[in-house]
N, C-alpha and C positions, 0 to 999 in steps of 0.2 A: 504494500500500500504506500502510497502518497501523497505528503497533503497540495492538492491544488490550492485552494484561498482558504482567508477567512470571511465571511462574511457580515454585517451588522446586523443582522436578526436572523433568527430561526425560520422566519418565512419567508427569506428570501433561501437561503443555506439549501431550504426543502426543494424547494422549487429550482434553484438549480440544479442540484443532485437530480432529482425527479428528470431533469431536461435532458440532461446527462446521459441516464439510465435508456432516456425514452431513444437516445440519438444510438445507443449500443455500447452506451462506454459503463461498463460498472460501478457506479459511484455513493457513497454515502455520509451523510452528516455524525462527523463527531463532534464532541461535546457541547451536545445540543440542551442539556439542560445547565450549563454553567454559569448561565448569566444570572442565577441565583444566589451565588455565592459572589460574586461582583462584587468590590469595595472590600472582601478579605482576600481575594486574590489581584492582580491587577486588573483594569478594567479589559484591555487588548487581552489578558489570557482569558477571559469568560465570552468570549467571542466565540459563535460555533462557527466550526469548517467543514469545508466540503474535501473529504480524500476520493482519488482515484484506487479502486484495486489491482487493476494492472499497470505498472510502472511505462509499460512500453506503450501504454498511450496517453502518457500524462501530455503530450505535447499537443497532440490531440484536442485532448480536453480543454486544454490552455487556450485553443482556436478557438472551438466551442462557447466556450465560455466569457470569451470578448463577445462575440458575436453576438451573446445573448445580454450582455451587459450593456453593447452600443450597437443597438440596432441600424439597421441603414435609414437613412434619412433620404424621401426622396422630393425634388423640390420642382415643379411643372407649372407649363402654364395652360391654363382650359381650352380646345380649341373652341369653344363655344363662346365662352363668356370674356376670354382673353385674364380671367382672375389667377392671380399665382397664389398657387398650393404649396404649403411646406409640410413637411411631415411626414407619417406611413400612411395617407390617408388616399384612397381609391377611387375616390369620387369625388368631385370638385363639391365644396361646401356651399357656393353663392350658388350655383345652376343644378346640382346633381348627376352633372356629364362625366362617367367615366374616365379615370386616368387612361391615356393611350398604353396600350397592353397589356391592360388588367385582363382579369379574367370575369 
């Protein structure tokens, strides 16, 4: 095992691991209940983390885990309305006309 990150909460930690799990990489939240004891230990050790169980695809994961941390941003303009869109958003917000090559 590995530790990939730490996280600042348990539901983000789950939710990656979960992402992780879901993409085929084996992954699991340790010490996910420490931030109970926070203040007698330091506050950064009661952080839960996400580890890898296979070492040979921590780097992997590493990708993963940007990706899912900074999603891609896409930034268009409407051919309808001519309105610029920012965001992951698929459908222009002022007309409701489809991003070009949505699905």
């Amino acid at each position: 095992m590995k530790r990939l990150t730490s996280a600042p909460n348990l539901a983000l930690a789950t939710l990656w691991a979960d992402q992780l799990c879901a993409a085929g990489i084996d992954a699991s939240v340790q010490r996910a209940w420490a931030g109970s004891i926070a203040g007698e230990i330091p506050p950064d050790q009661a952080l839960p983390e996400v580890w890898v169980t296979d070492e040979a695809r921590h780097a992997e994961a590493q990708a993963l885990l940007h990706e899912l941390r900074h999603p891609p941003w896409h930034e268009w303009v409407c051919r309808e309305c001519l309105e610029r869109v920012e965001g992951p958003f698929e459908v222009c917000w002022n007309c409701g006309t489809p991003r070009p090559g949505a699905a």
